[in-house]
DRENDO-1510 file (C-alpha; in Angstrom, 1 decimal, always signed):
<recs>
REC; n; res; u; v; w
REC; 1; UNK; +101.4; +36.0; +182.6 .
REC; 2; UNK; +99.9; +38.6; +184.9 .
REC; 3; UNK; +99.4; +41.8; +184.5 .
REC; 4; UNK; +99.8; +44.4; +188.2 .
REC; 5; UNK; +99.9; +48.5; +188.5 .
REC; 6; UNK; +102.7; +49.6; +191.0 .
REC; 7; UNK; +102.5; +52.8; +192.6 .
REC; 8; UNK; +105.4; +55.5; +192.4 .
REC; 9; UNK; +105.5; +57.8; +195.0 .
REC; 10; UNK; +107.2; +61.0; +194.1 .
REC; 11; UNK; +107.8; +64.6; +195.6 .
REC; 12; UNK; +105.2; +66.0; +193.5 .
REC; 13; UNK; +102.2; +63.4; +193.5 .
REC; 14; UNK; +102.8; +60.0; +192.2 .
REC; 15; UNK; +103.3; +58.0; +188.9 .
REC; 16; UNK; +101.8; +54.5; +188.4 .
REC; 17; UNK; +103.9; +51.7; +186.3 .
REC; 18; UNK; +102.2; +48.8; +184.4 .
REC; 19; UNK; +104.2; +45.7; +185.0 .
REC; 20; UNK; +104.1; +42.5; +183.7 .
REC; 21; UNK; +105.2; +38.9; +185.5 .
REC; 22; UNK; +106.5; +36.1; +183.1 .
REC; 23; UNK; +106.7; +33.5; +186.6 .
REC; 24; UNK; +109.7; +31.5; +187.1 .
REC; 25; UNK; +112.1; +31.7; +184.3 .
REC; 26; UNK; +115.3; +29.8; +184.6 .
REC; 27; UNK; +114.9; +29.4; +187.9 .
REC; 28; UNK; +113.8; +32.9; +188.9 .
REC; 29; UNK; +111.1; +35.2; +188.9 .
REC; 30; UNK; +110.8; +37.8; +185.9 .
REC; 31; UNK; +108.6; +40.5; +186.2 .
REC; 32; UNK; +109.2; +43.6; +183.9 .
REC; 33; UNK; +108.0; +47.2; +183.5 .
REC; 34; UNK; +106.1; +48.1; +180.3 .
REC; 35; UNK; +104.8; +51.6; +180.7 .
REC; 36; UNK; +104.2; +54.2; +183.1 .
REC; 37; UNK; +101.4; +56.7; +183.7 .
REC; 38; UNK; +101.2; +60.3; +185.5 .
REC; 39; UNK; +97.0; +59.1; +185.9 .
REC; 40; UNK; +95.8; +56.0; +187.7 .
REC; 41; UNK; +92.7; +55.5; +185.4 .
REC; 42; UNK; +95.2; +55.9; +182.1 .
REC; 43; UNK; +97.5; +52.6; +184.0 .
REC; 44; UNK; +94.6; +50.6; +184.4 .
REC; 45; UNK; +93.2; +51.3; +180.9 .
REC; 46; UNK; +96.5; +50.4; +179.8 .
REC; 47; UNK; +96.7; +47.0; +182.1 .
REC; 48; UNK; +93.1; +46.6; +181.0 .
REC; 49; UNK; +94.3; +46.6; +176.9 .
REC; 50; UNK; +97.1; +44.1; +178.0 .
REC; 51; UNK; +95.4; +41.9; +180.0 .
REC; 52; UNK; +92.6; +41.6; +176.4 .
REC; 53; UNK; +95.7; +41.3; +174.4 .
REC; 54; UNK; +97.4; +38.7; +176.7 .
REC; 55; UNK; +94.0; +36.9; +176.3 .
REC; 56; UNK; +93.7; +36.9; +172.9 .
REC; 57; UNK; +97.5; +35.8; +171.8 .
REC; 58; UNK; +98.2; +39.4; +170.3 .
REC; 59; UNK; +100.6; +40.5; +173.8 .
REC; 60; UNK; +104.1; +41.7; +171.8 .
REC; 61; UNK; +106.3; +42.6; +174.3 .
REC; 62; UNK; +109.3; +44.8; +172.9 .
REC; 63; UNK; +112.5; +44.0; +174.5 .
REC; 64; UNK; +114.0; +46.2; +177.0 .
REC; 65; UNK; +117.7; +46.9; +174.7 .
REC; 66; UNK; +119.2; +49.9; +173.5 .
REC; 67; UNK; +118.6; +50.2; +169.0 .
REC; 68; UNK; +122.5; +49.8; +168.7 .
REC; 69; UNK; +121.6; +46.6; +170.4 .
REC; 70; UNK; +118.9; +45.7; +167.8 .
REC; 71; UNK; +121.4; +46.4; +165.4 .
REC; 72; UNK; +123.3; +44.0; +166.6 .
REC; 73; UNK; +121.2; +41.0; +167.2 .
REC; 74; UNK; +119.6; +42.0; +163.5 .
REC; 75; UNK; +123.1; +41.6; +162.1 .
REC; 76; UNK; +124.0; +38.3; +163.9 .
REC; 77; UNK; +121.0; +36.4; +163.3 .
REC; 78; UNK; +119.4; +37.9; +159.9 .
REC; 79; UNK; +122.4; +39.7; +157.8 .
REC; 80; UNK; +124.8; +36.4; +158.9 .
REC; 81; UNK; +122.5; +34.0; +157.7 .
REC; 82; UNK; +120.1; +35.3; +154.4 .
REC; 83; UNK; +122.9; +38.1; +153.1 .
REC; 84; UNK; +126.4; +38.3; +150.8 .
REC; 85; UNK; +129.3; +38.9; +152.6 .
REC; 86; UNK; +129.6; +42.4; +150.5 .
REC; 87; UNK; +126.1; +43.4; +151.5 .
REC; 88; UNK; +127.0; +42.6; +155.0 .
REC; 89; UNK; +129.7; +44.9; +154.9 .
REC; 90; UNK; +127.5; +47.6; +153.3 .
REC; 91; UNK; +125.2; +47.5; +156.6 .
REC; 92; UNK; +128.3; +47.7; +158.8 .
REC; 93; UNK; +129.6; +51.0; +157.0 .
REC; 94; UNK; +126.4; +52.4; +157.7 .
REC; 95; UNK; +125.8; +51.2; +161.0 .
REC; 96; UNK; +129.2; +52.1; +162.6 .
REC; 97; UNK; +129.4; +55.5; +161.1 .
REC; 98; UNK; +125.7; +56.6; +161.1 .
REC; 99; UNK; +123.1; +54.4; +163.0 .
REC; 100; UNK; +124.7; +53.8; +165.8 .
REC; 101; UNK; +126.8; +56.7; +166.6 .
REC; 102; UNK; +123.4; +59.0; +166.2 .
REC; 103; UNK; +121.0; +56.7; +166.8 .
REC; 104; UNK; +122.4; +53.8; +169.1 .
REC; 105; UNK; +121.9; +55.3; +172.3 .
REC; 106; UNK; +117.8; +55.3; +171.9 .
REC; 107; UNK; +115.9; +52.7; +173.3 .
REC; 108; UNK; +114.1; +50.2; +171.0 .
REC; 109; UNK; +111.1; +50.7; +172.3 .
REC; 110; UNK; +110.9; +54.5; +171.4 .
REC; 111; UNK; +112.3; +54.7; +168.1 .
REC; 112; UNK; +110.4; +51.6; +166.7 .
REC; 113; UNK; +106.9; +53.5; +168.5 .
REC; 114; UNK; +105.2; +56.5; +167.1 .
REC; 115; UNK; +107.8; +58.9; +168.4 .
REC; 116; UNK; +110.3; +57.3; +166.3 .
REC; 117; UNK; +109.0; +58.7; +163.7 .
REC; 118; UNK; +109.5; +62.1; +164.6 .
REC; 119; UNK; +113.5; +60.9; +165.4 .
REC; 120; UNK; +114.1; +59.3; +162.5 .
REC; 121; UNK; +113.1; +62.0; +160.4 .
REC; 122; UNK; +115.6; +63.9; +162.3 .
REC; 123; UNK; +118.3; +61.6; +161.0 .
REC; 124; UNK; +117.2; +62.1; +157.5 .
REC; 125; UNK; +117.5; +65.5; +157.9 .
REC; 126; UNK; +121.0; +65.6; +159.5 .
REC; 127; UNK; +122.4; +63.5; +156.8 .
REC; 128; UNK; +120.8; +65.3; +153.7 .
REC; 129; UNK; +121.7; +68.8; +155.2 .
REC; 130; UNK; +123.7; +68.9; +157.9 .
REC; 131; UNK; +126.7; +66.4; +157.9 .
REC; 132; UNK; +128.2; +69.6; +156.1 .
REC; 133; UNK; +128.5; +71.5; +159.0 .
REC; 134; UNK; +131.3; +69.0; +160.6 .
REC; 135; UNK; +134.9; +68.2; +160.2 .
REC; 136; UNK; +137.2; +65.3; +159.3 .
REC; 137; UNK; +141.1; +65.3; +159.7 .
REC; 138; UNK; +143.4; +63.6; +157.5 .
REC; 139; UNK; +146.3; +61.5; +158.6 .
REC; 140; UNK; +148.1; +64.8; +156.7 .
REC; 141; UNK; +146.3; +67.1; +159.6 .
REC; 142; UNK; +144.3; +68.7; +156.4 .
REC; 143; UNK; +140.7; +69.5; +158.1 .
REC; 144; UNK; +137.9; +69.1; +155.9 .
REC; 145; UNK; +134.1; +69.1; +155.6 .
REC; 146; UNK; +131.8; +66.4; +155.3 .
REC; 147; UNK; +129.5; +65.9; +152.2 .
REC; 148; UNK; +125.9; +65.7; +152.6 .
REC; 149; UNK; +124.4; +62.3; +151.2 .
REC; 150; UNK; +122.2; +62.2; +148.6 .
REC; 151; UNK; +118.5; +60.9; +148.5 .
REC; 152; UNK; +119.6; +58.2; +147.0 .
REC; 153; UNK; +122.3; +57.3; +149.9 .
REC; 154; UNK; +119.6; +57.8; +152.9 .
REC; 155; UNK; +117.2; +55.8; +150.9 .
REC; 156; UNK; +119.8; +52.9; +151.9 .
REC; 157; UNK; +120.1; +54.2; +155.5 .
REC; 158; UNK; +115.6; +54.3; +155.4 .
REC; 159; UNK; +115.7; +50.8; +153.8 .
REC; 160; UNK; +118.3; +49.2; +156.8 .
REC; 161; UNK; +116.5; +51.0; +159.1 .
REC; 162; UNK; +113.3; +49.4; +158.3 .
REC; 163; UNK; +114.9; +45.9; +157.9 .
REC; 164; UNK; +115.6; +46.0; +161.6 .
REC; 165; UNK; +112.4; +46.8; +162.2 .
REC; 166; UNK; +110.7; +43.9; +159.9 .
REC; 167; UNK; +113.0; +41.5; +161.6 .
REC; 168; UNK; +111.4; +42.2; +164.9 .
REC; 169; UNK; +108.3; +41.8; +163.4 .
REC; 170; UNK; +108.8; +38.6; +162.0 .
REC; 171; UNK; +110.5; +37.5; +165.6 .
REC; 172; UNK; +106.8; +38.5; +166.9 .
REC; 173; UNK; +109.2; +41.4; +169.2 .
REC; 174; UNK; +106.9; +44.3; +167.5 .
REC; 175; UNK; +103.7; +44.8; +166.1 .
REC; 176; UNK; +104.5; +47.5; +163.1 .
REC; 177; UNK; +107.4; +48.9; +161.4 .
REC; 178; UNK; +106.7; +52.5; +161.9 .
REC; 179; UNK; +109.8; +53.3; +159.4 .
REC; 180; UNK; +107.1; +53.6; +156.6 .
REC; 181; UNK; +105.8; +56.6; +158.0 .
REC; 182; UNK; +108.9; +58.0; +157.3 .
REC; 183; UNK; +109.9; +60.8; +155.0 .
REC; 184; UNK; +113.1; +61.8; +153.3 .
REC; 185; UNK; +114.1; +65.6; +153.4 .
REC; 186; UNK; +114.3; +67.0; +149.7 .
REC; 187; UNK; +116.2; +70.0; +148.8 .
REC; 188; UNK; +114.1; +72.8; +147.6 .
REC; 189; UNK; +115.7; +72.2; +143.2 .
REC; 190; UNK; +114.4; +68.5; +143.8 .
REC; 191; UNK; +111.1; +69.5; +145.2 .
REC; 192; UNK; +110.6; +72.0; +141.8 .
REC; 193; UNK; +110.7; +68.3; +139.5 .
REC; 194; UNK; +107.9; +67.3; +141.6 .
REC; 195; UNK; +106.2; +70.8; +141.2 .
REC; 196; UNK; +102.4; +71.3; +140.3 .
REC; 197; UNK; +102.3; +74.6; +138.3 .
REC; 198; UNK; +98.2; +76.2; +139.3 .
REC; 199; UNK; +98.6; +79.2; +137.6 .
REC; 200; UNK; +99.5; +78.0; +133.8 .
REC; 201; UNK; +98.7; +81.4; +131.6 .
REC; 202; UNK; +102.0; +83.0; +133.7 .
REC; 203; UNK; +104.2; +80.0; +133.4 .
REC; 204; UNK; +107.5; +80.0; +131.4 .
REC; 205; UNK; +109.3; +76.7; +131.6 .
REC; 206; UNK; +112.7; +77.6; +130.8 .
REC; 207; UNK; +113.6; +74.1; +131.6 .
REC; 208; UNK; +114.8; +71.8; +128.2 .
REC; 209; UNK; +113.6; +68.2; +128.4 .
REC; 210; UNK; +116.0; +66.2; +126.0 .
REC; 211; UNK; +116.7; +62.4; +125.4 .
REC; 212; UNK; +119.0; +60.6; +127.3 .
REC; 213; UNK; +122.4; +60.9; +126.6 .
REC; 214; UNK; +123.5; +57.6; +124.9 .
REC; 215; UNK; +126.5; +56.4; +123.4 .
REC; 216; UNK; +126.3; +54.3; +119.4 .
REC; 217; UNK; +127.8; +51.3; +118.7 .
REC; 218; UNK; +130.7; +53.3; +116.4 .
REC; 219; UNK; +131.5; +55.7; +118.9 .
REC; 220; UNK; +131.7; +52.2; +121.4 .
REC; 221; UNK; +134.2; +50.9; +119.4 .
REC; 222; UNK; +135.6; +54.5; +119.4 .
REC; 223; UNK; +136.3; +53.4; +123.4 .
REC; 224; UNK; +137.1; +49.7; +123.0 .
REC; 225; UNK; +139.8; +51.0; +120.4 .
REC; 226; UNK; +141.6; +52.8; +123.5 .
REC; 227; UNK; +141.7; +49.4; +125.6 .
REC; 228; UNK; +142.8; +47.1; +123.1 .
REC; 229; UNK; +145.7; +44.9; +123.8 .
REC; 230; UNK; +146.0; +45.6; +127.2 .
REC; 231; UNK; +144.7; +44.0; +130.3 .
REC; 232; UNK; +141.4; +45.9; +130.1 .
REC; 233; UNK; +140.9; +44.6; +126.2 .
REC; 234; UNK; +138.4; +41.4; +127.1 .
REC; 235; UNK; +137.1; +42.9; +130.0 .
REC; 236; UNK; +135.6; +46.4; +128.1 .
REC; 237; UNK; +134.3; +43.6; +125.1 .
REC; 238; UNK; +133.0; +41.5; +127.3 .
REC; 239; UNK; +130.4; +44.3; +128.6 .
REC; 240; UNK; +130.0; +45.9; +124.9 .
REC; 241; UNK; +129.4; +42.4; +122.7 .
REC; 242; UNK; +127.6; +40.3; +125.9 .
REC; 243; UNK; +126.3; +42.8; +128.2 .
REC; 244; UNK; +128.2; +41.2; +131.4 .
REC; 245; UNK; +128.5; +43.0; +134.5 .
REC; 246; UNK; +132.0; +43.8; +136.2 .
REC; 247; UNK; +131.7; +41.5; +139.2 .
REC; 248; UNK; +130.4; +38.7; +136.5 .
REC; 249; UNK; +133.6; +39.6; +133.9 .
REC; 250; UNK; +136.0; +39.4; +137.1 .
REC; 251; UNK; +134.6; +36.0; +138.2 .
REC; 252; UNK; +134.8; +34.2; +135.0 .
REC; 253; UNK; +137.0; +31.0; +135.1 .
REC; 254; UNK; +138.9; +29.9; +131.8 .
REC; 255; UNK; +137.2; +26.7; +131.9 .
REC; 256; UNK; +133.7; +28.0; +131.6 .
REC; 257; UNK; +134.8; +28.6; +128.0 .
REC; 258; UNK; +133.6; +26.0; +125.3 .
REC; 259; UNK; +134.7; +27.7; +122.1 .
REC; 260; UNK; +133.9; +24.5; +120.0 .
REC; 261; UNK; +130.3; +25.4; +121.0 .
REC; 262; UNK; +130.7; +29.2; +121.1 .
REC; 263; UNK; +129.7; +29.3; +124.6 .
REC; 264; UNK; +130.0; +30.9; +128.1 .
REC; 265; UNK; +128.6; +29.8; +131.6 .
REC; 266; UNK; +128.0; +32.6; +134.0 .
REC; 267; UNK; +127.0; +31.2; +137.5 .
REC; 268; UNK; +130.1; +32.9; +139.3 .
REC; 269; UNK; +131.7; +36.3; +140.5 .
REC; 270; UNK; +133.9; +38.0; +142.2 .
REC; 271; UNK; +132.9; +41.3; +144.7 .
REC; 272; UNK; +135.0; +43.8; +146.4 .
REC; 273; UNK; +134.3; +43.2; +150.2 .
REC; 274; UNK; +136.1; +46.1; +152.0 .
REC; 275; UNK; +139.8; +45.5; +150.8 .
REC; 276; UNK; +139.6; +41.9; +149.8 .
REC; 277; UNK; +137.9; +40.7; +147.0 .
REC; 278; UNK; +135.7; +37.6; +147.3 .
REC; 279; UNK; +134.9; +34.8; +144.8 .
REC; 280; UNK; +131.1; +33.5; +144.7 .
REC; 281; UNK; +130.7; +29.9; +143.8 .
REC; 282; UNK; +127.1; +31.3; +142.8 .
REC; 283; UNK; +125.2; +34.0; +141.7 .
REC; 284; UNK; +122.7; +35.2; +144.4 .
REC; 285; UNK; +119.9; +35.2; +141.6 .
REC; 286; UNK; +119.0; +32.2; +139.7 .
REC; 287; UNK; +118.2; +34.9; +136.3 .
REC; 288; UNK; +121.8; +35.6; +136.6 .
REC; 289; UNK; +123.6; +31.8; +136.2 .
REC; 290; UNK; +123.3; +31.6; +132.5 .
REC; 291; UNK; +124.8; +29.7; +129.5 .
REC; 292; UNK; +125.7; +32.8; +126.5 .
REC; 293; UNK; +126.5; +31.9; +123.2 .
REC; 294; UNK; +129.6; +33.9; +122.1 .
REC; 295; UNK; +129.7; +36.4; +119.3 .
REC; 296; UNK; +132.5; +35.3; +117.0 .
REC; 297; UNK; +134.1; +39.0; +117.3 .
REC; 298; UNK; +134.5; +38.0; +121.0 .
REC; 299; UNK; +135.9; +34.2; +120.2 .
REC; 300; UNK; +138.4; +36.8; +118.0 .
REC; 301; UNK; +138.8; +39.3; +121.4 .
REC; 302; UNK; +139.7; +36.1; +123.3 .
REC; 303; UNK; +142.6; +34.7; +120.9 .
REC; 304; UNK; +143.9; +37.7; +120.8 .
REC; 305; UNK; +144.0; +38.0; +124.8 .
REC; 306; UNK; +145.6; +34.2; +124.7 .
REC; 307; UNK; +148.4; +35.6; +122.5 .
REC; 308; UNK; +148.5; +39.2; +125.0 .
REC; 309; UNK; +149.3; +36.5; +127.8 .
REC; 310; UNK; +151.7; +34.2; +126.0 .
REC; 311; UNK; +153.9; +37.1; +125.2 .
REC; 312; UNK; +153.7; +38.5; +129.1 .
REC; 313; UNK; +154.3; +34.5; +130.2 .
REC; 314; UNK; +157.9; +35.3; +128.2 .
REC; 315; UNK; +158.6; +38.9; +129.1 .
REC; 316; UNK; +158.0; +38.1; +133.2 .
REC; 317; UNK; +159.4; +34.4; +133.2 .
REC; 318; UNK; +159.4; +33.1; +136.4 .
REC; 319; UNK; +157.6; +35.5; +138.0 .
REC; 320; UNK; +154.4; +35.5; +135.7 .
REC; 321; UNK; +151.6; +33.9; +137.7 .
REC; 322; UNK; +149.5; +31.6; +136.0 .
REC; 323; UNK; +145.6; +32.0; +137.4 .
REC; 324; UNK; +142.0; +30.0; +136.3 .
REC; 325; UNK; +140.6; +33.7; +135.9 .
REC; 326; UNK; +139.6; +34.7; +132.2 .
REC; 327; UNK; +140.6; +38.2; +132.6 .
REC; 328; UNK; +144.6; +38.6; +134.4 .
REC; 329; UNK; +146.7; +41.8; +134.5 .
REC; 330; UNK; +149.7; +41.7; +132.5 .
REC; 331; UNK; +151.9; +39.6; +135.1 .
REC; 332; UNK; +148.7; +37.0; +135.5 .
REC; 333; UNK; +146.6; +38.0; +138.5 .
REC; 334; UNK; +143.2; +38.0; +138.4 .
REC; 335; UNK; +142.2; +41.6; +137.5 .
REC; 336; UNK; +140.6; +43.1; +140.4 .
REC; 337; UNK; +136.7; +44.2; +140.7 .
REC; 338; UNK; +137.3; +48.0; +141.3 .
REC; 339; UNK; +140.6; +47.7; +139.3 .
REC; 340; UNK; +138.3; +47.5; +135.8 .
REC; 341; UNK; +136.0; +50.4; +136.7 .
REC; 342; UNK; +139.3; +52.7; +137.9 .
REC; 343; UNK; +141.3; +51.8; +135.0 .
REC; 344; UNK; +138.5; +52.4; +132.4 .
REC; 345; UNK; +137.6; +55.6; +133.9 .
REC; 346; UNK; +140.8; +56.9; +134.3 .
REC; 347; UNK; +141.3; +56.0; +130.2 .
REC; 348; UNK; +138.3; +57.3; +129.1 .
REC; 349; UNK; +139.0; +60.7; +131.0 .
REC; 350; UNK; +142.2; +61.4; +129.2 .
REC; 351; UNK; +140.7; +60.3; +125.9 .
REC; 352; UNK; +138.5; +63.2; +126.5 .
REC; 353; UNK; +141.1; +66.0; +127.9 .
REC; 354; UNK; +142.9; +65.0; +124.2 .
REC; 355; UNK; +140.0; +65.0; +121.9 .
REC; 356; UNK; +138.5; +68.2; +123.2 .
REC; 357; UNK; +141.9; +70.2; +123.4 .
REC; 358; UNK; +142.4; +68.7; +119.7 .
REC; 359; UNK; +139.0; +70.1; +118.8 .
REC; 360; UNK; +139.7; +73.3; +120.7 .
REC; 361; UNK; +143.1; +74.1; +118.5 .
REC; 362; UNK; +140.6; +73.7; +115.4 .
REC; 363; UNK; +138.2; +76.0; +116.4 .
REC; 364; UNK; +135.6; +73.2; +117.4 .
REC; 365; UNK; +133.8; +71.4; +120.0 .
REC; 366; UNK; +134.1; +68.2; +120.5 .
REC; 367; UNK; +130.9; +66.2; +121.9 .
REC; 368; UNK; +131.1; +63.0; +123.5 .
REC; 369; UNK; +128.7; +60.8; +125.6 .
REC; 370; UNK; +130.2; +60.6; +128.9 .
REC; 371; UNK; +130.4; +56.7; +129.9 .
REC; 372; UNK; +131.7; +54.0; +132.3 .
REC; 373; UNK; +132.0; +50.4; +131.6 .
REC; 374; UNK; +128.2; +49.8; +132.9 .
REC; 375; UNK; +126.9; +51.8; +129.9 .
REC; 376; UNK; +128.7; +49.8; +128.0 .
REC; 377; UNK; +126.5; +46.9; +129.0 .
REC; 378; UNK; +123.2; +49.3; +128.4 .
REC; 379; UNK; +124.3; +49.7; +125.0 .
REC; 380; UNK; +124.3; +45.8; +124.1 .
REC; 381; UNK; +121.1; +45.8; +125.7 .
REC; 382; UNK; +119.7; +48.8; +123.9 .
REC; 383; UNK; +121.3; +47.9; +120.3 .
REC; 384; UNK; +119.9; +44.1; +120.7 .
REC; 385; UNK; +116.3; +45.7; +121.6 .
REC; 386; UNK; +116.5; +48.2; +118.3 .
REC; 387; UNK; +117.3; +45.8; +116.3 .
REC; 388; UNK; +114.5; +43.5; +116.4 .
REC; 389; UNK; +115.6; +41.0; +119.4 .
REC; 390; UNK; +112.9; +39.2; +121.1 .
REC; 391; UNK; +112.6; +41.1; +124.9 .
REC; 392; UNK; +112.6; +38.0; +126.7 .
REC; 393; UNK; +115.5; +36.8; +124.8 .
REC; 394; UNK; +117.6; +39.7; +126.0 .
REC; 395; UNK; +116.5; +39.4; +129.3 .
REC; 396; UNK; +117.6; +36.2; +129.9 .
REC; 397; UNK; +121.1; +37.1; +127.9 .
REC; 398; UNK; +121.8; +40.3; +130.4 .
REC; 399; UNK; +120.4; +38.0; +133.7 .
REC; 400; UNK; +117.3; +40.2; +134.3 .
REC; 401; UNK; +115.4; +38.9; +137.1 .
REC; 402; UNK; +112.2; +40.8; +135.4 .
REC; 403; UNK; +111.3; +41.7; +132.4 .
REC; 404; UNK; +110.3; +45.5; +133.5 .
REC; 405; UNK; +114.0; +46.6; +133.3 .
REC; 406; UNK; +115.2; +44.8; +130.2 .
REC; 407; UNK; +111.7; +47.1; +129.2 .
REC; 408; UNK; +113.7; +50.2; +130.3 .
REC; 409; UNK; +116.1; +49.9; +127.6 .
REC; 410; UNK; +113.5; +50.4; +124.8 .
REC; 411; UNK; +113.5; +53.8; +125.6 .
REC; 412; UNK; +117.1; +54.5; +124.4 .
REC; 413; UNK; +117.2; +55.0; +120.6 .
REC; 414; UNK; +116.0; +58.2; +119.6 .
REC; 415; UNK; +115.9; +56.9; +115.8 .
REC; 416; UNK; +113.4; +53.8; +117.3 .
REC; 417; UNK; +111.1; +57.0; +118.5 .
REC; 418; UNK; +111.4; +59.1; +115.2 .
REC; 419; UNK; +109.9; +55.3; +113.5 .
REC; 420; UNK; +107.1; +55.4; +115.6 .
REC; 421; UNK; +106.2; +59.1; +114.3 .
REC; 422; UNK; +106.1; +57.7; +111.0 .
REC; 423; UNK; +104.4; +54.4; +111.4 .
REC; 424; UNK; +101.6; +56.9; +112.6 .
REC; 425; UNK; +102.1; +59.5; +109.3 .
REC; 426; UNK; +102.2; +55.8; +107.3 .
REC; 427; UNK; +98.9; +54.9; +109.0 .
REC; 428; UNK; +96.6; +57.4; +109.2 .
REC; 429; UNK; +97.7; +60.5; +106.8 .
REC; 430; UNK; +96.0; +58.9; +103.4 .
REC; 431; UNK; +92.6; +58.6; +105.6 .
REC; 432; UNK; +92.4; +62.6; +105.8 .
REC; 433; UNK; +89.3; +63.9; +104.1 .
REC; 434; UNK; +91.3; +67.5; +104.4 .
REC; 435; UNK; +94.1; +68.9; +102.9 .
REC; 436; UNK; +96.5; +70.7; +104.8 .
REC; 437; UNK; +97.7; +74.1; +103.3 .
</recs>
């Protein structure tokens, strides 16, 4: 490879370009631009810095394509081949409405340099604050407003972004990912959490701190009372008594069933992928393929599913499906991934409207942790923890890949902190040399 300075003569002075010549490839010559200069002495410096890096094996050259092109060559040769078909049509949302249509046109090599930065942050911006400004139609002709994302959506959109990047990086096409020297736009109520308060003696902190909202195992039941035999019935147990996920619950075959030996093999499930849902021969972790022993109140759930299904088998006849899913709709499909979450939502919602207009006609309020059939699987989690399960015992039952977030749920039973307080008044109040009074 050499390294050669050609001169641009323009109307106003002239411009000097820093090329580079690869020789004969494929039969011809290649010889490409890399940067150009308004000074002489800054294109030789510059050829000078290329020429050491050339010398020393360090030379990255950045290809010459637009970032929509990036995100294309990313997607065919990284996504294809290391990610689920359902986290490869997450990047796709994001890259055909977002990335490319605001970012696409860009050249790599300036928004993977410093002035990317600058660019990107842009982005963040537009989509935190901005996106509210424009307009959708509906097929109806209704004309409405787009939402701003959230932190949490850009965070995705920051995380994609600097995938690309790192993928270059490891294809030796770039020497940084300058993506972590961007910043996320907050709004100014998320900035007060982070505030630091200088001037304490005129502070008043109207702001109430209380535990997290969590649903008890009786008011669970409460729920699971509202699903029971219906389609939904070993679906909503199956979270509450063994802490499964939906896409595990939706994926479970009949045969991984061995009720002689109480037990359940989860190394399966099923994922909504656009429209279609998909079935995984295996889970993508290995924490998550597990063998559960089942609860007898489940083995109890499950007959009485067996005899829900029998009685549908009659009512459709012919036109009763028979599937090797554990968990069918009434006519025996497989029950659907988003299916399960819509349905219990849309339950649980009218089991509030009528509880808290019953309570209103008495002259009362009624209070009710608001859930969805993931909190369901918190509370197994929780309730094992309180009651004096081993922690790495229940993170292998839930399929934790670490043990940090089956940690999490220690946090969750106020009665568990109010024990603590008195372990401490146990301890240490008979050691006062002082009375108190």
């Amino acid at each position: 490879m050499k390294v050669s300075i050609r001169t641009n003569k323009l109307k106003k002075g002239n411009s000097y370009t820093v090329f580079i010549d690869y020789g004969i490839v494929n039969s011809s010559r290649k010889r490409e631009p890399l940067e150009t200069f308004s000074k002489k002495a800054d294109a030789e410096s510059y050829k000078s810095k290329i020429e050491t890096e050339i010398n020393n094996n360090t030379f990255i050259q950045i290809p010459n394509i637009t970032f929509s092109e990036a995100i294309d060559e990313w997607m065919e040769n990284y996504v294809a081949n290391n990610c689920e078909p359902n986290t490869a049509f997450g990047y796709e949302i994001i890259n055909n409405k977002y990335l490319k249509p605001c970012l696409g046109h860009i050249p790599f090599r300036i928004i993977s340099s410093p002035q990317g930065i600058d660019i990107i942050n842009s982005y963040y911006k537009y989509l935190r604050f901005e996106l509210e400004k424009e307009t959708y139609t509906l097929k109806s002709g209704e004309i409405k407003n787009k939402k701003n994302l959230s932190y949490n959506s850009v965070d995705h959109h920051k995380a994609q972004i600097s995938g690309i990047l790192t993928y270059f990086m490891s294809c030796k096409k770039l020497s940084n990912n300058i993506c972590f020297n961007t910043v996320i736009p907050k709004s100014e109520e998320e900035k007060k959490k982070d505030i630091i308060i200088d001037d304490i003696e005129n502070f008043e902190d109207k702001e109430l701190y209380e535990d997290e909202e969590f649903i008890t195992p009786e008011q669970a039941i409460q729920v699971l009372n509202l699903f029971m035999n219906t389609c939904m019935m070993v679906p909503v147990c199956l979270a509450t008594f063994m802490s499964l996920r939906r896409s595990e619950i939706a994926g479970i075959l009949k045969d991984k069933i061995d009720k002689e030996n109480m037990k359940l093999t989860i190394n399966a499930s099923r994922v909504r992928c656009g429209t279609k849902t998909l079935y995984k021969k295996r889970n993508k972790n290995k924490t998550s393929t597990r063998n559960l022993y089942i609860p007898k109140i489940m083995l109890k759930i499950l007959e009485a599913d067996e005899k829900r299904q029998q009685k549908n088998k009659e009512l459709y006849g012919n036109e009763y499906v028979e599937s090797k899913f554990l968990c069918v709709m009434d006519n025996g499909l497989p029950i659907k991934v988003d299916y399960i979450s819509v349905k219990f939502k849309k339950v649980f919602d009218q089991f509030i409207k009528e509880e808290t207009e019953k309570a209103k006609q008495k002259g009362k309020d009624f209070k009710f942790p608001y859930i969805t059939l993931h909190k369901l699987r918190h509370l197994n989690i929780s309730s094992l923890l309180a009651h004096g399960a081993y922690l790495t015992d229940v993170k292998d039952n839930a399929g934790h890949s670490n043990i940090e977030t089956t940690m999490h749920y220690t946090h969750n039973y106020t009665e568990g902190k109010k024990e603590i307080a008195d372990k401490i008044d146990e301890i240490y109040t008979h050691l006062l040399d002082f009375k108190i009074s």
